[in-house]
Rosetta silent file (secondary structure, phi, psi, omega in degrees, C-alpha in Angstrom):
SEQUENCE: XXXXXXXXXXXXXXXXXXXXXXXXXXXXXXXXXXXXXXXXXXXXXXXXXXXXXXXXXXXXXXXXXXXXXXXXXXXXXXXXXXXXXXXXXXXXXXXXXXXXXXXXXXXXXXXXXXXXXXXXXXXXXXXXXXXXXXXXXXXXXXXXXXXX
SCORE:     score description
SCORE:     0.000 S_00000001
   1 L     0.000  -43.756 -179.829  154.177   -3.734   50.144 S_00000001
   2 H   -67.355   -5.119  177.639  151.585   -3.512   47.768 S_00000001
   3 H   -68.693  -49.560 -170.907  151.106   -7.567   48.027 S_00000001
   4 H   -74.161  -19.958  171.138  149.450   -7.097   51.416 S_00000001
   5 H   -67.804  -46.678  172.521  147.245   -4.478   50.529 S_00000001
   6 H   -80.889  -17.762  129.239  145.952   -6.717   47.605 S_00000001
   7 H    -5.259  -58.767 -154.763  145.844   -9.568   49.659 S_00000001
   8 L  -109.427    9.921  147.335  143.214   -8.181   51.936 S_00000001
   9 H    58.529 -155.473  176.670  141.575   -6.831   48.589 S_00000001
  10 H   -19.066  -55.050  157.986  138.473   -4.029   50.113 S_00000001
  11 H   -60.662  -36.791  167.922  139.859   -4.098   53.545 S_00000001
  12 H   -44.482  -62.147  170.666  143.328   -4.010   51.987 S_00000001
  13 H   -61.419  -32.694  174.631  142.013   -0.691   50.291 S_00000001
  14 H   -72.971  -25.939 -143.746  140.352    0.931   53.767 S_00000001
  15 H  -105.394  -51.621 -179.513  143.646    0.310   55.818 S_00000001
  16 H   -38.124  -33.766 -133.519  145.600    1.985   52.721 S_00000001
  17 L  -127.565  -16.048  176.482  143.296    4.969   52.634 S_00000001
  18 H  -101.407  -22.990  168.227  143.079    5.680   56.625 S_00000001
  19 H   -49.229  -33.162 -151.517  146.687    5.709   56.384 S_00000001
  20 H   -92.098  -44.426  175.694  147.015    8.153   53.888 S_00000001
  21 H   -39.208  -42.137 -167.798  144.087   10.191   55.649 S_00000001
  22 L   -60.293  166.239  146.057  146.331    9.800   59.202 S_00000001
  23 L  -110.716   52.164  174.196  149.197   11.905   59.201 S_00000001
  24 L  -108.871  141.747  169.508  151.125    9.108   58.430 S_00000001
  25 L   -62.908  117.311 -173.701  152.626    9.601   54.881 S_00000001
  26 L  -160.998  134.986  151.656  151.203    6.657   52.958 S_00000001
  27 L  -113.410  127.798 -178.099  149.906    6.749   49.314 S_00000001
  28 L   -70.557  -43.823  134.925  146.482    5.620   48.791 S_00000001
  29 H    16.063  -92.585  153.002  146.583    6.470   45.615 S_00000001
  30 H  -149.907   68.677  169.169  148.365    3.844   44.489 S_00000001
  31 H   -82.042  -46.753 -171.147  147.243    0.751   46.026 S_00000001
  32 H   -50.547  -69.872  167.155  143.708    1.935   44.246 S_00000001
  33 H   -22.078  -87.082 -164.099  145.707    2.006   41.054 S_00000001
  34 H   -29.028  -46.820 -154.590  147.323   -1.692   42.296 S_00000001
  35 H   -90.971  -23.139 -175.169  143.965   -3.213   43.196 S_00000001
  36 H   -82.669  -18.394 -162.804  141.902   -1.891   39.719 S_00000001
  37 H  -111.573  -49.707 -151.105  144.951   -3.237   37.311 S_00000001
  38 L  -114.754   47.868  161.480  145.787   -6.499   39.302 S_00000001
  39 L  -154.306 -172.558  149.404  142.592   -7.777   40.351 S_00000001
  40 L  -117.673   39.253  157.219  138.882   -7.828   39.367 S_00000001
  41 L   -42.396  128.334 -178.574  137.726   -5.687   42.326 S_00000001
  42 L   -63.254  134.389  150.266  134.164   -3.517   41.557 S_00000001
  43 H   -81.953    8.772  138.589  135.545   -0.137   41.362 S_00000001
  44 H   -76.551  -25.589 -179.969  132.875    1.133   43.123 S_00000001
  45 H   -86.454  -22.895  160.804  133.236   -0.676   45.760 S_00000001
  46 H   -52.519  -56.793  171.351  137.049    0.164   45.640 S_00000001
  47 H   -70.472  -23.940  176.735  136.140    3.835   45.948 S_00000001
  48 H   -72.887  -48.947 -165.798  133.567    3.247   48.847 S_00000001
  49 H   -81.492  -27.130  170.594  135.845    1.604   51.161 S_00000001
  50 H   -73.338  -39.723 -171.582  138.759    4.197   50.289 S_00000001
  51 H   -36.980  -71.818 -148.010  136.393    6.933   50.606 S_00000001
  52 H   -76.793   -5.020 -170.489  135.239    5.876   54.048 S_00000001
  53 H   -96.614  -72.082 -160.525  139.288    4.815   55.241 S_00000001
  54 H   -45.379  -44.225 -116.110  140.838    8.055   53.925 S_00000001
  55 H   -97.750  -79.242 -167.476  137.305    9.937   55.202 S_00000001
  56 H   -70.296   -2.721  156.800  138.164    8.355   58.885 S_00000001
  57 H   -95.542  -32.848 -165.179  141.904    9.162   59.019 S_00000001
  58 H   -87.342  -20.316 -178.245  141.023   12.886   58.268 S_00000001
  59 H   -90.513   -8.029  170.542  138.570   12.780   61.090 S_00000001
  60 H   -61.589  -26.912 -159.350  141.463   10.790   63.457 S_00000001
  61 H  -106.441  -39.713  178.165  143.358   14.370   62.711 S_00000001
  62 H   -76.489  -12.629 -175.273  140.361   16.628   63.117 S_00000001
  63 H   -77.020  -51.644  173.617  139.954   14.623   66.545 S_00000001
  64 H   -55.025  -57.681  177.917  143.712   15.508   67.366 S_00000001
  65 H   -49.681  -18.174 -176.480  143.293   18.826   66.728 S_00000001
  66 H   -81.931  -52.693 -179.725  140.117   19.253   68.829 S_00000001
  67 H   -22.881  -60.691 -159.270  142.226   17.223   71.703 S_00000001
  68 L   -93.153  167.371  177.740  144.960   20.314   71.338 S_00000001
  69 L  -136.441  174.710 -162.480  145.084   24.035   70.907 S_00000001
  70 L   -58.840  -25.457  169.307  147.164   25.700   68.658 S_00000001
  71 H   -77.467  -12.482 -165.060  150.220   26.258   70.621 S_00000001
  72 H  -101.565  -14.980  178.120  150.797   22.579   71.364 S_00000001
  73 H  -102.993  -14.042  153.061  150.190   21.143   67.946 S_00000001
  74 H   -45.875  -43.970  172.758  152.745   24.189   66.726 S_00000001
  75 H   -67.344  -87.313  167.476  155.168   22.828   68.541 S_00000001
  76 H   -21.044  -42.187 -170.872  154.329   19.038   67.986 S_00000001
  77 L  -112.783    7.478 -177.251  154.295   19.681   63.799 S_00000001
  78 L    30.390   62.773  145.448  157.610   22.258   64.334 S_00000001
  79 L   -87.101  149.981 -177.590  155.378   24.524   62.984 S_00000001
  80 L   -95.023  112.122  165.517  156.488   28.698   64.006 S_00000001
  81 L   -33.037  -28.128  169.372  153.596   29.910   66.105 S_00000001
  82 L  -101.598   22.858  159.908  153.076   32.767   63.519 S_00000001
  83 L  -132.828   28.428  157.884  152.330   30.779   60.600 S_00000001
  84 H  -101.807  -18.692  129.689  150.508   28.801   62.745 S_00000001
  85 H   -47.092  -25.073  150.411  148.183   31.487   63.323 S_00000001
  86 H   -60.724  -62.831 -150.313  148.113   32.511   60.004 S_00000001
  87 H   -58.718  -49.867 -175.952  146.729   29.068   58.916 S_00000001
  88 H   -53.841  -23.103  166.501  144.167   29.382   61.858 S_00000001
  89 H   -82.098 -158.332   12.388  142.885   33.251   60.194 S_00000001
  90 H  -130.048  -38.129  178.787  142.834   32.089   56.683 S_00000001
  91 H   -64.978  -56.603 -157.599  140.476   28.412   58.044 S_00000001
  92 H   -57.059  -17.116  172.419  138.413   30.885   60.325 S_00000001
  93 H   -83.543  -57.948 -169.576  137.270   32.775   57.468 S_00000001
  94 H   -57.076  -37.328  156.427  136.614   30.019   55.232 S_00000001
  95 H    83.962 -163.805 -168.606  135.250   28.306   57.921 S_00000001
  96 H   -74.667   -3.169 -174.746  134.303   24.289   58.412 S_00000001
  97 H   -65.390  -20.356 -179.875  133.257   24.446   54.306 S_00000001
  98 H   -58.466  -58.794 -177.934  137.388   24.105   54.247 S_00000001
  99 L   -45.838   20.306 -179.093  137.071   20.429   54.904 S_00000001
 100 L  -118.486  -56.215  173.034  136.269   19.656   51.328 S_00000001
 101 L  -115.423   78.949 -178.681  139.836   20.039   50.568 S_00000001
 102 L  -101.137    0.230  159.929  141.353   18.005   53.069 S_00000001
 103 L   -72.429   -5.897  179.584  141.805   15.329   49.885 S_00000001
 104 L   -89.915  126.961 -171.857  144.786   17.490   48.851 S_00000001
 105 L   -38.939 -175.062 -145.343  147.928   15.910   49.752 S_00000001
 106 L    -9.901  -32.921 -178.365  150.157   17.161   52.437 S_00000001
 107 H   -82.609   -0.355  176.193  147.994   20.347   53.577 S_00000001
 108 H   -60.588  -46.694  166.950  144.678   17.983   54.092 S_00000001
 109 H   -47.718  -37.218 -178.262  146.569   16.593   57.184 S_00000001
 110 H   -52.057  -67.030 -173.821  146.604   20.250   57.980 S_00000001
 111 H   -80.325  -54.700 -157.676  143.056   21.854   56.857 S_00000001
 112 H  -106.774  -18.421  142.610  141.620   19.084   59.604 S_00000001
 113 H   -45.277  -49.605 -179.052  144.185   19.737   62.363 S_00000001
 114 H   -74.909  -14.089 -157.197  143.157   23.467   61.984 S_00000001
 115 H   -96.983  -82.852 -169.233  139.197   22.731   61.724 S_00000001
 116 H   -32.551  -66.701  169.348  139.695   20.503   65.024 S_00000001
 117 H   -32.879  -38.879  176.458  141.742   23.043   66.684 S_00000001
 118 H   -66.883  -13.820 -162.945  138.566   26.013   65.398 S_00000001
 119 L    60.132   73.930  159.643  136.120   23.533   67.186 S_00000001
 120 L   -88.809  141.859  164.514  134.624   23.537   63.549 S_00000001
 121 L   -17.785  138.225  165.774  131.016   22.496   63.153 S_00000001
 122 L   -72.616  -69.425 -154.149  131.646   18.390   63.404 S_00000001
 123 L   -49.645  -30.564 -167.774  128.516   18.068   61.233 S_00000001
 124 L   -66.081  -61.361 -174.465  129.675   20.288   58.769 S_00000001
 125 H   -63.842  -49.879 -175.121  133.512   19.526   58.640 S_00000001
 126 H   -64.451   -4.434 -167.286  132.334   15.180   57.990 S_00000001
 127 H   -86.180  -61.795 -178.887  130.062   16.090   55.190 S_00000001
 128 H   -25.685  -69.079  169.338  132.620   18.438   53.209 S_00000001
 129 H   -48.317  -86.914 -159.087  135.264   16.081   54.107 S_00000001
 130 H   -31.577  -19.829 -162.775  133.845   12.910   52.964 S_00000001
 131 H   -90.519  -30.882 -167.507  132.379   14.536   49.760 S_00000001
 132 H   -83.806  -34.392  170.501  136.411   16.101   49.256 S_00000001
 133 H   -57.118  -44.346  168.476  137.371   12.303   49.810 S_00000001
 134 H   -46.245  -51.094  179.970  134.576   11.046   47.491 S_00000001
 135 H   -71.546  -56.859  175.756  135.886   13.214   44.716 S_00000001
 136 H   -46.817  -52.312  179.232  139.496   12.246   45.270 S_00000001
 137 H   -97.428   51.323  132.807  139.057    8.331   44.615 S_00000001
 138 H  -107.152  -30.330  175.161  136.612    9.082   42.061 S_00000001
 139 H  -102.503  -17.744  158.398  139.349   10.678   39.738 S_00000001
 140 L   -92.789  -12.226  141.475  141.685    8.334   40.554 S_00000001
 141 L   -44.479  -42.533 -172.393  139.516    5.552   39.645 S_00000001
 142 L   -97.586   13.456  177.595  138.519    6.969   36.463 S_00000001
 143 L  -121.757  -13.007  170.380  141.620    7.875   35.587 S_00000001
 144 L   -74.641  -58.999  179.166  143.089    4.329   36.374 S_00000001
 145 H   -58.586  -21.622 -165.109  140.303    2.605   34.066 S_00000001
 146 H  -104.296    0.198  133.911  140.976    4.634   31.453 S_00000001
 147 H   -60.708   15.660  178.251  144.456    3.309   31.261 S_00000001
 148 L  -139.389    0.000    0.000  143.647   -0.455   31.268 S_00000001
């Protein structure tokens, strides 16, 4: 699997990285890894194109969530309507600033379902995200170089 990702080299890395954003299970992770050890790909340019793939799967999921209200994506995500309501206080306090850690695996898919669902600030929820995406393939980049 990882041959086709390194195949398509930068695009290879965006498709990986909107996947993983999606709430399709996919790790982005490490294709980024794949493509910094088995190629000579800039690894800035590595992190810009995951940045902006993962960055645009979390907003396909803040987009669902706007689509839906809370009882229907409870259902849809066999989540129990009262800890779906939990999740929905504990983002409303925190508010659209929550979108910074939508890079943490399985509850990111989550934190931008519930932000859609709040009708969070758009402007707000793409900067955080993208900045909590930005960080995430910045530490896995550096942490990949400094094993090769």
């Amino acid at each position: 699997m990882d041959e086709f990702f390194i195949q398509y080299g930068y695009w290879g890395m965006f498709l990986a990285a909107f996947l993983a954003g999606s709430f399709i299970p996919f790790s982005s992770e490490a294709i980024m890894g794949a493509l910094l050890i088995a190629t000579d790909m800039d690894p800035v340019l590595t992190v810009a194109f995951g940045t902006v793939g993962n960055f645009l799967g979390s907003m396909v999921n803040y987009g669902i969530g706007r689509l839906g209200n809370a009882e229907k994506l409870a259902k849809w995500l066999k989540i129990k309507p009262r800890r779906m309501a939990q999740a929905q206080n504990w983002a409303t306090k925190r508010g659209a600033w929550l979108g910074f850690f939508a890079f943490l695996p399985i509850i990111g898919t989550a934190i931008c379902l519930v932000l859609g669902v709040m009708r969070a600030n758009v402007s707000i929820v793409c900067i955080t995200v993208f900045l909590g995406k930005l960080f995430r393939y910045v530490i896995v980049a550096l942490s990949v170089l400094a094993f090769v």
